[in-house]
TIDOKOL-990970 format. One record per residue (C-alpha): residue in three letters; x, y, z. Coordinates in pm, whole numbers, plus 50000, padded with zeros to 5 digits. Example, Ala and Ser with C-alpha at 12.3 -4.5 7.8 and 13.67 -1.06 7.14 Angstrom:
# residues 2
Ala512304955050780/Ser513674989450714/
# end
This chain:
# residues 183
Unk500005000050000/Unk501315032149860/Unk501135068349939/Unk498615088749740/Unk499695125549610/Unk497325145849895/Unk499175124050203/Unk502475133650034/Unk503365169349962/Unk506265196849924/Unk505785206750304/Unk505815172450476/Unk508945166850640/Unk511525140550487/Unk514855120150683/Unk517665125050494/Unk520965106550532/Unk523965129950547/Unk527605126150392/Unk528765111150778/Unk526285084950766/Unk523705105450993/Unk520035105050959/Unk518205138251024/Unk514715153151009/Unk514165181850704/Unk511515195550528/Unk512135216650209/Unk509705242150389/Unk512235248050770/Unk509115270950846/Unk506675238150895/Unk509615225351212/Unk509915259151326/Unk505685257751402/Unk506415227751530/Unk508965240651820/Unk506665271051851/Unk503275251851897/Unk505225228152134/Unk506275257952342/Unk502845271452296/Unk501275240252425/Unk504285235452732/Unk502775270952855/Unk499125257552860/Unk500115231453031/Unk502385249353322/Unk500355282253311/Unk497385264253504/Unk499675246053741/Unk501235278353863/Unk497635288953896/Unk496535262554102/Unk499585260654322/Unk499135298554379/Unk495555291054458/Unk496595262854672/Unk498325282954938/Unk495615309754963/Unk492665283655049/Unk489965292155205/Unk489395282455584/Unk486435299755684/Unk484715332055721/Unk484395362456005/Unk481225358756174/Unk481565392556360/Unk484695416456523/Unk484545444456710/Unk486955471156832/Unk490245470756676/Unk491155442156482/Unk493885439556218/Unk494335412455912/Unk497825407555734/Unk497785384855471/Unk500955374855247/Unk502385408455399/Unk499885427255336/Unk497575445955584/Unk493605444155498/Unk490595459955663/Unk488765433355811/Unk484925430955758/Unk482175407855894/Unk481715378755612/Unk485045383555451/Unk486945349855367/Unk489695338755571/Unk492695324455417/Unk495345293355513/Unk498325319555645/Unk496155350555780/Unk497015366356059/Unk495075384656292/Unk495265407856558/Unk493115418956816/Unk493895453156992/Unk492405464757387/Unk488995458457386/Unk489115438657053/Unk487445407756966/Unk487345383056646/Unk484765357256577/Unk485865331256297/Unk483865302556166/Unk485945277255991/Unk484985256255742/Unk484225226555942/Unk481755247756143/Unk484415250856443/Unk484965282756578/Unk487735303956629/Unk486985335056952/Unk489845359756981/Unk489645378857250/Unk491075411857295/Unk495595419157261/Unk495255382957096/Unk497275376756826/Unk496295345756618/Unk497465327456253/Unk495645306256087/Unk497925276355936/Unk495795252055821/Unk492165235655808/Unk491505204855553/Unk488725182755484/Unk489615150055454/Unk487925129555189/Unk486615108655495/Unk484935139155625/Unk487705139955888/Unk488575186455903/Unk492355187656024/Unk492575224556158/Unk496025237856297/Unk496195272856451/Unk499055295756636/Unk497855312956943/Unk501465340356946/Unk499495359657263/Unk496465366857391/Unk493215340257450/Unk491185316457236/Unk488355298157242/Unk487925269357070/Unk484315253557001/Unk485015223156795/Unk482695211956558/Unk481695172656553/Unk479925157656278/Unk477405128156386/Unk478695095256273/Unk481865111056118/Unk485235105856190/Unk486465132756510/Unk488495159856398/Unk491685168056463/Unk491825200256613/Unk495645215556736/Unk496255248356879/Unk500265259656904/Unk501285284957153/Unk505225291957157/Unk505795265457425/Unk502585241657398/Unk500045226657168/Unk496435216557288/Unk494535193257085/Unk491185182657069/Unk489185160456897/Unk485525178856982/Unk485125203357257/Unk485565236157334/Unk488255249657534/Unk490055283057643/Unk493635288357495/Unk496095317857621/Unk499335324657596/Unk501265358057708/Unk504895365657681/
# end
């Protein structure tokens, strides 16, 4: 079986045996393997563009919400101060701060809940659902105190709940419980 005229033309690309014995790609048209490099770059950027993306998006997941502040309460998140505001998202890494007579309510995914009271300084490292239903929530208390009200789901697996002061961690596994720490 043969090669008709339309699968064969001037622009397909032909190997070619050189003086030295070598066999090598050519095409009488170079333009139709320079497309080819391009549209290969092309298609190596669609590919990592989206991964960058989603890594990006990765460490700025969302952990929960503010329920309610009051009095003076400050957000930093990658560096960056932001006003904070009842219903805002909180993000894996914020950190918040809760001046004299200042007070945070947050209400994590899971349905736990976070109470800052007031010179409280609190980040949020991490809360994860599990695909068991299992949330994994870790928290650093730097000063100030915390309450903890630890959501249980019925019939699910208990969650694992840490909060990290500079020289302790509590855990629980469904509760709630006071946290402080001053230096």
């Amino acid at each position: 079986m043969g090669f008709s005229a339309m699968e064969i033309s001037d622009r397909s690309p032909v190997v070619r045996k050189s003086a030295e014995g070598k066999f090598r790609l050519s095409s009488p048209n170079q333009n139709w393997l320079n497309r080819c490099k391009i549209n290969g770059a092309v298609a190596a950027a669609i590919l990592v563009i989206p991964l960058l993306m989603w890594s990006s998006m990765a460490s700025a997941q969302t952990v929960g919400t503010v329920q309610t502040y009051a009095g003076n309460v400050k957000l930093e998140r990658a560096g960056h101060p932001l006003p904070v505001t009842t219903g805002m998202a909180v993000m894996r890494g914020d950190h918040f701060t809760t001046g004299p007579g200042g007070r945070l309510i947050v209400m994590l995914n899971d349905h736990s809940t976070l109470d800052l009271y007031e010179s409280g300084d609190l980040v949020l490292n991490n809360q994860v659902l599990g695909p068991n239903g299992q949330a994994v929530t870790r928290v650093s208390l730097l000063s100030g105190i915390l309450r903890s009200i630890v959501h249980v789901t019925a019939g699910g697996p208990p969650p694992n709940f840490e909060v990290h002061t500079p020289n302790a961690i509590a855990a629980a596994r469904g509760t709630d419980f006071d946290t402080s720490y001053y230096h």
